[in-house]
N, C-alpha and C positions, 0 to 999 in steps of 0.2 A: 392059490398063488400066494407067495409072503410080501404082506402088505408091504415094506418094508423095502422091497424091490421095485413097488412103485411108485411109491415116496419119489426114492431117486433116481427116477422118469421125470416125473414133474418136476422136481427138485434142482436137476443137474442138466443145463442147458435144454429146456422143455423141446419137445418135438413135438407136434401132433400126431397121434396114435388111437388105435381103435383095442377096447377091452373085448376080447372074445370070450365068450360063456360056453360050459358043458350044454349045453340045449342048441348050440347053434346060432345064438343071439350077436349082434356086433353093436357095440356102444362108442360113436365117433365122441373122439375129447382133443378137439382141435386148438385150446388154449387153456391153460391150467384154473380157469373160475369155471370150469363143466365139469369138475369131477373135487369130491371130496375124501378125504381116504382119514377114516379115524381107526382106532384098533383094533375094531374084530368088522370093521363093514367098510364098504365103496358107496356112495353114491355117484351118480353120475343125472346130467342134466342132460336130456334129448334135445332134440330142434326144436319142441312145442314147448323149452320150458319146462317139460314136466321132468320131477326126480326120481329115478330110478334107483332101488336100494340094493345090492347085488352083495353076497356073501365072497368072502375073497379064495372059499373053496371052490365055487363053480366057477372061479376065472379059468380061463386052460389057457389064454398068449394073451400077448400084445403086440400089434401088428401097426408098422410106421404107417399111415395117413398116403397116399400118393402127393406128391408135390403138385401141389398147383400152376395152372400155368400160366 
């Protein structure tokens, strides 16, 4: 995925969004300090805190978050 494109996801009126990965993997980024995007990698921060480092080749989507209710 071009980093670059999710830049301005986070960037451009933020939503909450999920990073889906070639493996099947889903990374919820429910507010823009859970996810880092520098220029050749993503991290991303799970529910236990821990960082995740994700190549921005095996992203395949991003998928809005359900609204809470």
């Amino acid at each position: 995925m071009n980093v670059e494109r999710i830049r301005k996801r986070i960037n451009g009126g933020f939503r909450p969004f999920i990073v889906l990965t070639s493996d099947g993997r889903e990374y919820p980024v429910p507010h823009p300090e859970f996810i880092l995007v520098a220029k050749h990698g993503i991290a991303v921060a799970d529910k236990d805190g821990d960082i995740v480092s994700i190549d921005p080749l095996h992203i395949v989507a991003l998928k809005d978050m359900p609204a809470r209710k």
